[in-house]
N, C-alpha and C positions, 0 to 999 in steps of 0.2 A: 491492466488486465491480469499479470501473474499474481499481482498484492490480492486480488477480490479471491481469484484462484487458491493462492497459498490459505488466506482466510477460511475459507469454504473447506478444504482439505484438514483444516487444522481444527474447525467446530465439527467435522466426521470423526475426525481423532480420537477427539476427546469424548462425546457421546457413546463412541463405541467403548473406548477406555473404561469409561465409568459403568457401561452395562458388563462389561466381560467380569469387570470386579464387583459388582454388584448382584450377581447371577448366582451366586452359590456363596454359600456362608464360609470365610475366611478359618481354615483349621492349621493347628500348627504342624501337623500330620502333614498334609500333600498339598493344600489348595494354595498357601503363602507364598510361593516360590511363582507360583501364576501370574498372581495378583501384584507382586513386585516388581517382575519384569514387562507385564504389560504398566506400570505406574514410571515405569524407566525410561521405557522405550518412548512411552509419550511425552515427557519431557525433555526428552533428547531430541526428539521431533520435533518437538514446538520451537524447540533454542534450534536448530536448525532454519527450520522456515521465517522465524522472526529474522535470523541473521542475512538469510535471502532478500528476505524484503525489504528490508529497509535501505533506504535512501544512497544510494551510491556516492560518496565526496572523496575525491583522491587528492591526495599530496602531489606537490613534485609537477612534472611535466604534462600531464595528464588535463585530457578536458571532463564538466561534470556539466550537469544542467543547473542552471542559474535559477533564482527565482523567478514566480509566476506573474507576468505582466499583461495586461488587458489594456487594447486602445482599441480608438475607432480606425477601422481601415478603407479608403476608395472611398470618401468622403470629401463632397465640394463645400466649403465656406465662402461665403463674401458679405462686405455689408450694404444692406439695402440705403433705397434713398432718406432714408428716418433716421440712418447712422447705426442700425439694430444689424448685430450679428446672427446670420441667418447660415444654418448648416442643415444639407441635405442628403442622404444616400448614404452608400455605404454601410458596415455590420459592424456589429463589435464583435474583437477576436481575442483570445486568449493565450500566451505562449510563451515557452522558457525560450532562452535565451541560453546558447553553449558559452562556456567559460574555459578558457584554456590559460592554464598557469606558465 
């Protein structure tokens, strides 16, 4: 949910970015210095929230989440009288798996 978040925060950024330096014509008088620090500040921003978001993997003693595994869960098997394997109920689930080094 924070990844869709930071996204979202991060395409408000930059649209605003690009209207505030797009809003008035670029002089080397007084407007440059505007336009700079709003071109700064959103790359700093963005290397910020990309660093946020991205995937947590620690070294060392530390646990991280594993990759993505999918089975069927609460599911009855048996084979019928034909010798045919026959499965019923149950859902299929989706779920990392903690890893502790």
């Amino acid at each position: 949910m924070w990844k869709k978040i930071a996204q979202c925060a991060l395409a408000l950024t930059m649209v605003l970015g690009l209207a505030a330096a797009a809003s008035e014509p670029a002089e080397a008088r007084r407007g440059g210095r505007v336009a700079a620090g709003i071109a700064v500040g959103t790359l700093l921003g963005l290397g910020i929230a990309g660093a946020y978001a991205g995937d947590r993997y620690y070294a060392g003693d530390r646990c991280y989440r594993g990759p993505r595994q999918c089975d069927w869960v609460g599911r009855s098997c048996w084979y019928n009288r034909a010798g045919d394997y026959i499965c019923r109920g149950g859902e299929h689930r989706c779920w990392r798996p903690t890893i502790c080094d």
